[in-house]
C-alpha atoms as one frame of an Amber mdcrd trajectory, in Angstrom:
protein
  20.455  99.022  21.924  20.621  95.996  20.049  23.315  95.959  17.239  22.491
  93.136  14.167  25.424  91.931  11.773  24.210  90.906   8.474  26.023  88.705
   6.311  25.118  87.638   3.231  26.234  87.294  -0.226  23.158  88.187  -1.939
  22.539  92.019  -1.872  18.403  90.936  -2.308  18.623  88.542   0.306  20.609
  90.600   2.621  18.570  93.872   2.027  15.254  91.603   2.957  16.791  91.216
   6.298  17.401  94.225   6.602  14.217  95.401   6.015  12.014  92.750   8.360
  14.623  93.574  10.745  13.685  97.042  10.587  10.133  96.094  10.485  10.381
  94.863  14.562  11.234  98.989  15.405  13.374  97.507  18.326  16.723  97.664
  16.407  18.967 100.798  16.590  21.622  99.337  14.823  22.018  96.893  11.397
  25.433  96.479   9.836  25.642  94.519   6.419  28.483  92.889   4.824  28.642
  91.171   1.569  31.845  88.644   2.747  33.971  86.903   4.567  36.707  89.803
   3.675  34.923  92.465   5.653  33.904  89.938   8.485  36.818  90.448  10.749
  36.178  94.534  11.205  32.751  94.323  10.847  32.484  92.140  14.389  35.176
  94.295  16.256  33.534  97.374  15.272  30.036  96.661  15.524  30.653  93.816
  18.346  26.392  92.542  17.373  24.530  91.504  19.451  22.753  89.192  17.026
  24.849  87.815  13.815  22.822  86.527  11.427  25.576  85.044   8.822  24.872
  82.497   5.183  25.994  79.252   5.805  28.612  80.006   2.264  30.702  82.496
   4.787  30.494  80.924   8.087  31.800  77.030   6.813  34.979  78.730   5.832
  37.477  77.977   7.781  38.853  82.015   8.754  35.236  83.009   9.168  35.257
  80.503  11.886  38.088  81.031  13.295  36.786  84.784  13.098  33.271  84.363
  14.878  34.765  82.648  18.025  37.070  85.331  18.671  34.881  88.353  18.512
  31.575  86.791  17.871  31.647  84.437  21.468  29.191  86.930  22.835  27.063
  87.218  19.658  24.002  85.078  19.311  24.525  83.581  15.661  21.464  82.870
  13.368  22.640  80.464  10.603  21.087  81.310   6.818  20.509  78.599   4.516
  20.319  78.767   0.755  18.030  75.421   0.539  14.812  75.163   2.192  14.662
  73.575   5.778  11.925  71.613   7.737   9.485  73.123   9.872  11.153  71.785
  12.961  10.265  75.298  15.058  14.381  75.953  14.986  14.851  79.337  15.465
  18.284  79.872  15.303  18.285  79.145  11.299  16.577  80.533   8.036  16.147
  79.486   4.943  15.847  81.788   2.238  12.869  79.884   1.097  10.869  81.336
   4.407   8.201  83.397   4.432   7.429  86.759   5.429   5.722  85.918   8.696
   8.094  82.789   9.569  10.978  85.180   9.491   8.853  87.859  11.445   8.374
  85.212  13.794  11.334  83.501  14.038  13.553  87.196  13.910  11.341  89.037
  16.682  11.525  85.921  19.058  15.505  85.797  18.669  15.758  89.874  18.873
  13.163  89.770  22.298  16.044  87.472  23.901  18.828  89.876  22.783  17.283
  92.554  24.257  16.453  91.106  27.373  20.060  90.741  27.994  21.200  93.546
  26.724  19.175  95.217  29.105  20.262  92.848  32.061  23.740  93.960  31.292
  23.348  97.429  30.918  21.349  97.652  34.266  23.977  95.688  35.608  26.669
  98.291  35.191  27.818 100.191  38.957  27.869 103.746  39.294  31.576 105.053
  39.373  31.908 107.286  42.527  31.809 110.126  40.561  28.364 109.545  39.461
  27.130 108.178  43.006  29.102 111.895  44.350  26.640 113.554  41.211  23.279
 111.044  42.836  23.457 112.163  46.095  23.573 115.757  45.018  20.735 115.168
  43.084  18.784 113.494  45.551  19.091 116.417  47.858  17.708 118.552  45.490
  20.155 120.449  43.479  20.369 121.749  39.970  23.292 120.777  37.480  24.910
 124.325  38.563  24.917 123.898  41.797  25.929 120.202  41.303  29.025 121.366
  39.328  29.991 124.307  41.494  30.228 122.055  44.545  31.996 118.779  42.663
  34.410 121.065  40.401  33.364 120.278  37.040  31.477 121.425  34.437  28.122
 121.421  34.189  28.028 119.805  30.817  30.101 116.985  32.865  27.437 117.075
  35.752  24.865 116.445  32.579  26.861 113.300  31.531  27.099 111.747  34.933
  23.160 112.344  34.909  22.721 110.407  31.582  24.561 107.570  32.469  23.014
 107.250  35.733  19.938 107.365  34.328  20.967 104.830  31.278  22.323 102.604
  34.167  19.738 102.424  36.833  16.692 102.657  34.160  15.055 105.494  36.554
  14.230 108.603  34.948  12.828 110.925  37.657  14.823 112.819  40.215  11.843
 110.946  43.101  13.234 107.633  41.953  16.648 108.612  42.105  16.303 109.936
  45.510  14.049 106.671  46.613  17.386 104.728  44.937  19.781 106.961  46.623
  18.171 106.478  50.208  17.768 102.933  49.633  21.388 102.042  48.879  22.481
 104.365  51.555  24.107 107.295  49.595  22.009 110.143  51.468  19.776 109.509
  54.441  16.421 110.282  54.620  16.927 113.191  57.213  19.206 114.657  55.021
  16.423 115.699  52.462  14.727 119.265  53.325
């Protein structure tokens, strides 16, 4: 999930954004702020992925001050309100672009976002709970018979399945076995 922080002083300009942002269909997630005010809770909330912040907010001094605190592992995008030169920059807009430069320019910057969001995501271990919930699934059980033999719930047994799932990026109970043999958390024998 990529999460974008808009901010922009211009309610026009910021719901354009919004909108060609929304236009790409890879975004779950677009917060907008008007100022440098709501800055501050809008980048611990949100923590963005992608900040794409006017030039009027982000020369003042706090906002500054704000962005490398909890906007150090944001990608920033720099809006201008004057026109800039061709110069294939893609970390700044102009108002003054078009509709396809800021297609272009917004999908290239949002396709390296996601590739590390998903690097980072994928990069997340399993907790030993959830390897304890693999191995059971590997060897064939159902989320009852998961939960009766780890002593939780089955809605708990249904978590640990999610996140495994979110984690590893495999979404059949084959690949999860072929990932739970591999890294040695059942052996092959073990499978009837």
């Amino acid at each position: 999930m990529v999460r974008i922080l808009v901010a922009e002083p211009s309610y026009l300009v910021r719901k354009g954004l919004s909108t060609v942002l929304n236009e790409l269909k890879t975004i779950t997630k677009i917060e907008e702020i008007s100022g440098q005010d709501e800055l501050n809770d809008a980048l611990k909330s949100l923590m963005p992925n992608l900040v794409l912040i006017n030039t009027t907010i982000s020369s003042l001094p706090e906002a500054d001050q704000v962005l490398k605190k909890y906007g150090s592992e944001s990608t920033i995008i720099s809006i201008f309100n004057s026109p800039l030169p061709d110069d294939g920059n893609e970390t700044t807009l102009s108002v003054f672009d078009t509709k396809p430069v800021l297609l272009t320019k917004l999908r290239n910057q949002v396709k390296k976002v996601q590739k590390s969001v998903i690097q980072q995501e994928n990069s997340e271990e399993l907790s030993d709970r959830e390897k304890d919930v693999l191995q059971k699934i590997a060897l064939g059980k159902i989320n009852k018979e998961i939960a009766s033999e780890l002593f939780i719930s089955t809605h708990t047994v249904i978590s640990h399945r999610k996140n495994i799932t979110r984690k590893l990026g495999i979404k059949t109970v084959s690949g999860l076995t072929v990932y739970a043999i591999l890294n040695q958390l059942i052996k092959l024998e073990d499978i009837s």
